[in-house]
VEXDOVO-172486 format. One record per atom (N, C-alpha, C): residue in three letters; x, y, z. Coordinates in pm, whole numbers, padded with zeros to 5 digits, always signed. Layout:
ALAXYZ/...
//
This chain:
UNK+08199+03147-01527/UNK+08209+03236-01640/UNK+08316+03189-01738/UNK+08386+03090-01737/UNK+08485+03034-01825/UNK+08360+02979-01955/UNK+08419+03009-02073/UNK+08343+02962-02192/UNK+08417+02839-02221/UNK+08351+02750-02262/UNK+08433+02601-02312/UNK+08485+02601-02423/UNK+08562+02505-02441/UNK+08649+02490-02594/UNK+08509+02404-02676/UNK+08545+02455-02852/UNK+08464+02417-02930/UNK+08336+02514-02946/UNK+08325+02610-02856/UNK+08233+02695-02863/UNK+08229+02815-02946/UNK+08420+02905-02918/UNK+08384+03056-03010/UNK+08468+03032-03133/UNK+08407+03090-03241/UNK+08460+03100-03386/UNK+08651+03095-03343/UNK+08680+03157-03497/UNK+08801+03095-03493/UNK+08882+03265-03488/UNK+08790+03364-03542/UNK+08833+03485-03501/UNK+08843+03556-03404/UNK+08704+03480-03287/UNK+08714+03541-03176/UNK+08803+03510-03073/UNK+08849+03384-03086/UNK+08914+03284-03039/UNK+09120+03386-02990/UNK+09097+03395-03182/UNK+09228+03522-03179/UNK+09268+03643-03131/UNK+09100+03693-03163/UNK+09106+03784-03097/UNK+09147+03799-02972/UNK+09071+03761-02925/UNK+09095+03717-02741/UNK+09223+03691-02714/UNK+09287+03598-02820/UNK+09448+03558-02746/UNK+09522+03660-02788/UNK+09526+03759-02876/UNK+09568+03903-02837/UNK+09547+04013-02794/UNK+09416+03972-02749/UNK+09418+04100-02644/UNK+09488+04063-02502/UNK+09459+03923-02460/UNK+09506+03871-02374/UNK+09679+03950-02340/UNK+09762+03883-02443/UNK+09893+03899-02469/UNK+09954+04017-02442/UNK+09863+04132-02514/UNK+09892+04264-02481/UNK+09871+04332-02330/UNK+09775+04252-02296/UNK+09725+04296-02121/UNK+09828+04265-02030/UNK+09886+04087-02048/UNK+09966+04044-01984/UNK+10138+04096-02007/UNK+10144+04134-02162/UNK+10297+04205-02179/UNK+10284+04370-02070/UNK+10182+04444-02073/UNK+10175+04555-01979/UNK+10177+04490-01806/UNK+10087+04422-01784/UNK+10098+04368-01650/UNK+10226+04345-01579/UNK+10304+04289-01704/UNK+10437+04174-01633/UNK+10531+04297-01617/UNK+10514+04430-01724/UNK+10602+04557-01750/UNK+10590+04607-01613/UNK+10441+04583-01570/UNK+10464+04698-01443/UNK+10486+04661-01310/UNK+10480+04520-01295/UNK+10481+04416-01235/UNK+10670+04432-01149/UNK+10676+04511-01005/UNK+10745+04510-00948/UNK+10826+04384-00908/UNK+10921+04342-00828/UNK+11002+04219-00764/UNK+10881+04179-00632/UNK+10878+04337-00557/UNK+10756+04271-00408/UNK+10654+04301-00465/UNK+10612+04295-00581/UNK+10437+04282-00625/UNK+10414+04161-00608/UNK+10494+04042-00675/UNK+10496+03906-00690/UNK+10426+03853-00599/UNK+10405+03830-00466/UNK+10380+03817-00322/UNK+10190+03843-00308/UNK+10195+03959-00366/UNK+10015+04019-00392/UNK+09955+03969-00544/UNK+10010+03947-00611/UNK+09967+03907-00698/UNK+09970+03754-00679/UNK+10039+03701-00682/UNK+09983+03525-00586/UNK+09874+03491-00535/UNK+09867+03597-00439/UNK+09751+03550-00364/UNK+09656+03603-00381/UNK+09645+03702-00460/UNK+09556+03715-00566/UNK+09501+03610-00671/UNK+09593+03563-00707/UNK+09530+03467-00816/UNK+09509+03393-00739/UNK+09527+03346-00629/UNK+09505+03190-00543/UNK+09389+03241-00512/UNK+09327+03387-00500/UNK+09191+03386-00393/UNK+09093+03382-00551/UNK+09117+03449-00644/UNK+09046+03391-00810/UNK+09049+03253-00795/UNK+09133+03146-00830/UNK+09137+03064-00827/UNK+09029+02999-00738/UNK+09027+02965-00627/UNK+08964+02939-00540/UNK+08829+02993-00590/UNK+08771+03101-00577/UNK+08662+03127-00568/UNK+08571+03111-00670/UNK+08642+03066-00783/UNK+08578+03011-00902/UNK+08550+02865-00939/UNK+08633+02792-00826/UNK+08603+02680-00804/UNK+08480+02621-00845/UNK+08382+02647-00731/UNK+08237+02611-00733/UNK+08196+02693-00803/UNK+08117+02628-00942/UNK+08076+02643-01043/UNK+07950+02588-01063/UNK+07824+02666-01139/UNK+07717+02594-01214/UNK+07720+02591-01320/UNK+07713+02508-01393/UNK+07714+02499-01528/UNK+07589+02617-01623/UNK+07539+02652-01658/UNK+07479+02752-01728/UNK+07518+02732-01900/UNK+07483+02658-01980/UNK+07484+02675-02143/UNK+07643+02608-02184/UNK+07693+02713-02236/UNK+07843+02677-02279/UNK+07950+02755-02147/UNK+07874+02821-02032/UNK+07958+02863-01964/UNK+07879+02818-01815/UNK+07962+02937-01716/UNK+07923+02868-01580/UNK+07896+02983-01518/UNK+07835+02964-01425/UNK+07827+03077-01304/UNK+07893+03025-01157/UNK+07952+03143-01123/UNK+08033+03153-00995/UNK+08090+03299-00946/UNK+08152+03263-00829/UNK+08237+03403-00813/UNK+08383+03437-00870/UNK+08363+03529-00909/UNK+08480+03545-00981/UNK+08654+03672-00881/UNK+08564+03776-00823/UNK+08651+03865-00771/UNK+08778+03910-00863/UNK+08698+03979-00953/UNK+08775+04054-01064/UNK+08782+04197-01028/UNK+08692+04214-00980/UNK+08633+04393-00937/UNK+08780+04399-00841/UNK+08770+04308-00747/UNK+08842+04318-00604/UNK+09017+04286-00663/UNK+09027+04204-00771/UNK+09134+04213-00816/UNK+09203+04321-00889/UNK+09101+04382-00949/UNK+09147+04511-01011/UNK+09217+04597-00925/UNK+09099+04653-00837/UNK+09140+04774-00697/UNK+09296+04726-00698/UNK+09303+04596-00628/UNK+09460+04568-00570/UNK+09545+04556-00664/UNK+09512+04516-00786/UNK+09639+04493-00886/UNK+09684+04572-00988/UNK+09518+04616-01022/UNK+09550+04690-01177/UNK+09574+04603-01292/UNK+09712+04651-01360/UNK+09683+04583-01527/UNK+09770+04478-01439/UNK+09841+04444-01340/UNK+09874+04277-01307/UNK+09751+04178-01300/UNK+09629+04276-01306/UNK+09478+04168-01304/UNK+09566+04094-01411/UNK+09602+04092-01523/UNK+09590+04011-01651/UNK+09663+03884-01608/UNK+09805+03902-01609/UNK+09878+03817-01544/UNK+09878+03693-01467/UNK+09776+03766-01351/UNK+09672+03701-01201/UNK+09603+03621-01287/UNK+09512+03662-01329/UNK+09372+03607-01384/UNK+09459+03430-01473/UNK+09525+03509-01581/UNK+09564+03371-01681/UNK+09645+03280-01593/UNK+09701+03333-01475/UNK+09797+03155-01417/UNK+09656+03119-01372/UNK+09563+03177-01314/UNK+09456+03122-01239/UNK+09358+03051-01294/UNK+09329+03082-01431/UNK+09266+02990-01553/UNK+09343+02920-01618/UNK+09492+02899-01637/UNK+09529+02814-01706/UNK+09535+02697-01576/UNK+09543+02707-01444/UNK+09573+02578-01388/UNK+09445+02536-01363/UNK+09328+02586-01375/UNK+09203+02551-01381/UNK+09143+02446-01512/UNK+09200+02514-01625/UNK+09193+02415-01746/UNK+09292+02308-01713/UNK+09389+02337-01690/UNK+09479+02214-01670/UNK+09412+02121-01547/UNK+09382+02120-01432/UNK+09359+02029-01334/UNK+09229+02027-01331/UNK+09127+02083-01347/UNK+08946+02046-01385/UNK+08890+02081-01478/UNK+08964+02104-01558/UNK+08911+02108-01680/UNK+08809+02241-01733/UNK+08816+02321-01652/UNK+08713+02452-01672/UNK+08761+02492-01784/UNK+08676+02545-01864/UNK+08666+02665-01985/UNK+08758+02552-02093/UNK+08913+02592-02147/UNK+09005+02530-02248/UNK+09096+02577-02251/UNK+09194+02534-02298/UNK+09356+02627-02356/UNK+09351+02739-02471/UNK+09212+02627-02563/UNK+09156+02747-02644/UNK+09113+02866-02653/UNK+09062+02840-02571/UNK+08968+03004-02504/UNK+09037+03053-02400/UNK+09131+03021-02344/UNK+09198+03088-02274/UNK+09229+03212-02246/UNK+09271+03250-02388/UNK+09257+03437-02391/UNK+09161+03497-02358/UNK+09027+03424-02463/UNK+08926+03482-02406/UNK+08891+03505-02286/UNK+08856+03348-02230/UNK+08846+03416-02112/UNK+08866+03444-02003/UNK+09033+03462-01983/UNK+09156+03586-01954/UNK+09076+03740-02006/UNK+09074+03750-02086/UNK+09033+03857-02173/UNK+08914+03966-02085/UNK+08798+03828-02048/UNK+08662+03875-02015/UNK+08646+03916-01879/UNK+08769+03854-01825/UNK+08769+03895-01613/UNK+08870+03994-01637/UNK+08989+04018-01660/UNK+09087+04086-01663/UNK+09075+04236-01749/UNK+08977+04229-01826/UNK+08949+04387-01867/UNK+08883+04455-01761/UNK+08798+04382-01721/UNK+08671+04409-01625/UNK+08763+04481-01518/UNK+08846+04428-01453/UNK+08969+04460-01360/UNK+08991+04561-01370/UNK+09083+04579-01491/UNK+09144+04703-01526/UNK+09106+04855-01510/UNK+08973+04792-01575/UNK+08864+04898-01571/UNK+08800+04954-01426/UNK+08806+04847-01337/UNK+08755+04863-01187/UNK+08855+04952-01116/UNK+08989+04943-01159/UNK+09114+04993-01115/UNK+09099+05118-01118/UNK+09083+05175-01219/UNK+09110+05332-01306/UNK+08969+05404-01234/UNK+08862+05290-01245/UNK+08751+05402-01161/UNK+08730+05373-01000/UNK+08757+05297-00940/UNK+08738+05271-00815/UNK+08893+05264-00677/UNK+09000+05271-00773/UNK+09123+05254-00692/UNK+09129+05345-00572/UNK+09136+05483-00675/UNK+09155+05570-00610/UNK+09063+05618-00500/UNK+08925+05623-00528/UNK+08872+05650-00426/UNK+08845+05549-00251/UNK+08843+05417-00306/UNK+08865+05354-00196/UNK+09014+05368-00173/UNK+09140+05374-00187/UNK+09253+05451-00100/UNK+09245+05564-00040/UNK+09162+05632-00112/UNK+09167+05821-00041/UNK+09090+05863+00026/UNK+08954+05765-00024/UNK+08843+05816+00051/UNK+08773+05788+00153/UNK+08684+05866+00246/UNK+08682+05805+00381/UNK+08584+05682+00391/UNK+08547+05612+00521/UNK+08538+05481+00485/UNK+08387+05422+00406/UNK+08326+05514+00433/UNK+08175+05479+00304/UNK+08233+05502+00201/UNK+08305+05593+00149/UNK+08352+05566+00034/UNK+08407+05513-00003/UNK+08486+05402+00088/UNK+08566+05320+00053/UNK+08483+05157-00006/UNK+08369+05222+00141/UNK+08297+05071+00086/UNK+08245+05104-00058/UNK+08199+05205-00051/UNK+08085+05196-00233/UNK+08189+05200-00323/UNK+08282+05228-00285/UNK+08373+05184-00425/UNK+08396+05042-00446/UNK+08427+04961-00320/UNK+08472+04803-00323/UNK+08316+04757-00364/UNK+08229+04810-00352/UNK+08066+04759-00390/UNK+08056+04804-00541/UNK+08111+04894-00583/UNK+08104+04957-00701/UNK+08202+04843-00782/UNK+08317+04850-00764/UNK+08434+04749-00833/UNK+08371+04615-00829/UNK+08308+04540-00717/UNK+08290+04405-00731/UNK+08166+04375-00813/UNK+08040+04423-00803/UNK+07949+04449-00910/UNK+07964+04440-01045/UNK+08070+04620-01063/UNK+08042+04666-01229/UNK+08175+04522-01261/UNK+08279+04460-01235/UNK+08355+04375-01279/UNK+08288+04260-01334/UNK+08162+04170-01280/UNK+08062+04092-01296/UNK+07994+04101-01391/UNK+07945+04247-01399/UNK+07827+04329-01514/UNK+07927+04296-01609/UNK+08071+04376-01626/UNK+08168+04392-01704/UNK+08211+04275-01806/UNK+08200+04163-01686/UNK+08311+04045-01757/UNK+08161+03963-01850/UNK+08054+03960-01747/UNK+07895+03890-01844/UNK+07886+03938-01996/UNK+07891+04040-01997/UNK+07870+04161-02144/UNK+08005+04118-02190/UNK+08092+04105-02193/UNK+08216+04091-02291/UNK+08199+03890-02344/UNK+08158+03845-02230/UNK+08123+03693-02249/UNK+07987+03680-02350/UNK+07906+03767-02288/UNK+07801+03719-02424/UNK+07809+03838-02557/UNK+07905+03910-02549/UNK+07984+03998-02677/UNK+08019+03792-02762/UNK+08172+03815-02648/UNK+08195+03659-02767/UNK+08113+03570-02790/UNK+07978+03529-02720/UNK+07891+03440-02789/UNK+07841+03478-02903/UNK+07761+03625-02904/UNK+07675+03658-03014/UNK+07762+03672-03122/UNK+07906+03720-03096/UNK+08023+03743-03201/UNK+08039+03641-03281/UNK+08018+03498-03208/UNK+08049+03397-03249/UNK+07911+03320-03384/UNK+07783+03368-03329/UNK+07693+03320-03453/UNK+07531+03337-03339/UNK+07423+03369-03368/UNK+07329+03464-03348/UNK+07229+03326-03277/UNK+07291+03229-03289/UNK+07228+03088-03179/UNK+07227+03106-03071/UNK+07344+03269-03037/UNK+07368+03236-02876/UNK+07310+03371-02790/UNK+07238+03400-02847/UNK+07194+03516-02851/UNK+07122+03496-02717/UNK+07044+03409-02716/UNK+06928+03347-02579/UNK+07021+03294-02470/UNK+07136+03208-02516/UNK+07253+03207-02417/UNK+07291+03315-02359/UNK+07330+03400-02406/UNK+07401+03541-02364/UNK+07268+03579-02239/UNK+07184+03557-02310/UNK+07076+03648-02237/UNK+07018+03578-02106/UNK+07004+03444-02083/UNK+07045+03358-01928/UNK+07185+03393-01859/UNK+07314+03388-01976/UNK+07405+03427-01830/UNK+07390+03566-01781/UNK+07323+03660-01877/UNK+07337+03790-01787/UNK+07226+03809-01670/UNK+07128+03737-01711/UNK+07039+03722-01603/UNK+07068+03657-01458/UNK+07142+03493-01526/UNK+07197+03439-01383/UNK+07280+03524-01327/UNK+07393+03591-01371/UNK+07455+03622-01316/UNK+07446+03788-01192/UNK+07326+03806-01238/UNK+07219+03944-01187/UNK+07279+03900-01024/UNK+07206+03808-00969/UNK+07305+03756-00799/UNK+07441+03777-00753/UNK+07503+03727-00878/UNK+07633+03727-00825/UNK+07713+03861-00864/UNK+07631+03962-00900/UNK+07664+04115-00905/UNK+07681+04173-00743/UNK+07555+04128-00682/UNK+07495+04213-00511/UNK+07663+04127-00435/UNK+07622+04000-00487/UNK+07731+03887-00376/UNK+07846+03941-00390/UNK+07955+03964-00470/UNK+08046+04010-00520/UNK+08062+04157-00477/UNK+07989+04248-00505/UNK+07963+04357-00455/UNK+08006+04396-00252/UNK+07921+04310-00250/UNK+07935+04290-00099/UNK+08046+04222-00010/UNK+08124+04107-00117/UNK+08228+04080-00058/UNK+08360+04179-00051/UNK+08318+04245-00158/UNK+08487+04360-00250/UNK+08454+04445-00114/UNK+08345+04538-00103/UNK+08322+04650-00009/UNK+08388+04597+00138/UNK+08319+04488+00197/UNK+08411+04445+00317/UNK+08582+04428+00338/UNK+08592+04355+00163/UNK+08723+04350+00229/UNK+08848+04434+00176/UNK+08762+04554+00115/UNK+08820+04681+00093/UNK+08818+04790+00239/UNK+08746+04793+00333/UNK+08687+04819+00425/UNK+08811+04776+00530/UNK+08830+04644+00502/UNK+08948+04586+00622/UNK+09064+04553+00589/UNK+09125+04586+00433/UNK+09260+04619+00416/UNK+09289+04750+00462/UNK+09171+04807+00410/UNK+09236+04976+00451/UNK+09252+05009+00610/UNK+09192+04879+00714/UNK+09216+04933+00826/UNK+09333+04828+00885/UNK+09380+04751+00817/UNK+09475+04674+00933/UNK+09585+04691+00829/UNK+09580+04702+00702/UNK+09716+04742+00564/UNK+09657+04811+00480/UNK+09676+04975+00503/UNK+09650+05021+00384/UNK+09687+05012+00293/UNK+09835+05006+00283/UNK+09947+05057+00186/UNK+09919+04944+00060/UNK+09845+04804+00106/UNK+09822+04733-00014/UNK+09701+04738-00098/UNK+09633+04880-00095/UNK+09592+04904-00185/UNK+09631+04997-00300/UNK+09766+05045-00237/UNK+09879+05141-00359/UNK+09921+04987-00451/UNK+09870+05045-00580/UNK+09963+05013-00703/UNK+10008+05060-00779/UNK+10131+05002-00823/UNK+10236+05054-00931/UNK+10189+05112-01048/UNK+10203+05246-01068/UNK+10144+05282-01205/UNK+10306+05276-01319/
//
């Protein structure tokens, strides 16, 4: 799901690197001394799992675990997400420095958003509800981050219109996959560490 450099206009481009900025100035605000520790390995399990990539148009398909980053982090998704794409552009070259915000922008809202509707109930609630929320978060984050990615294509000029409309399709799979990984391993924090699904508001 990283978009490549040379691809979005020069407004969207900005756009993106301030929304970015603003996500990550709140993140770092709320961003405790022992958060540091969960948020690492957070971005190391992003990192990682975005690795293996298919190429798809001007972007890629893979797993992303934005949904699952949200639940645990909240607005530190932003934070997480950009060390985890900038060392990705830097050492294989995924997506650009350019687009960076963007797309920072396109996993890390998705997050946020997974946070505010799914946190709470997988902490509080009993354990089916814990799973359909981690199934709920890993899903709608996927749905979430596709639609904001082909937002910046079509934003960008009406060529990409048929683009947009393959990645939301490819990415239809990696909604269930994602889905299914968040629910499990929302399922087995809450039984061997709950407490790391409390975050700092």
């Amino acid at each position: 799901m990283h978009i490549s450099e040379g691809v979005l206009s020069a407004p969207v481009l900005l756009s993106g690197a301030l929304l970015t900025a603003g996500g990550v100035a709140v993140g770092l605000k709320k961003m405790a001394y022992e958060d540091i520790p969960k948020v690492a390995v957070m971005s190391s399990a992003f990192f990682v799992a975005s690795l293996i990539h298919v190429p798809v148009g001007p972007a890629s398909v893979h797993l992303v675990l934005n949904g699952l980053l949200g639940i645990l982090l909240g607005w530190m998704s932003f934070p997480s997400i950009l060390v985890a794409l900038t060392l990705q552009a830097l050492l294989f070259q995924f997506g650009g420095f350019t687009s960076l915000g963007v797309n920072t922008f396109n996993m890390a809202a998705p997050a946020v958003i997974a946070y505010y509707l799914f946190n709470m109930p997988a902490r509080k609630g009993r354990q089916i509800v814990s799973a359909i929320s981690g199934f709920a978060a890993g899903a709608s984050g996927i749905a979430a981050g596709i639609l904001l990615i082909a937002l910046s294509l079509v934003s960008t000029g009406e060529g990409f219109i048929n683009v947009a409309k393959v990645l939301v399709a490819a990415h239809l799979p990696v909604m269930l996959i994602e889905g299914i990984i968040s629910a499990f391993t929302v399922i087995f924090l809450k039984k061997v560490k709950p407490e790391i699904l409390e975050v700092a508001r």
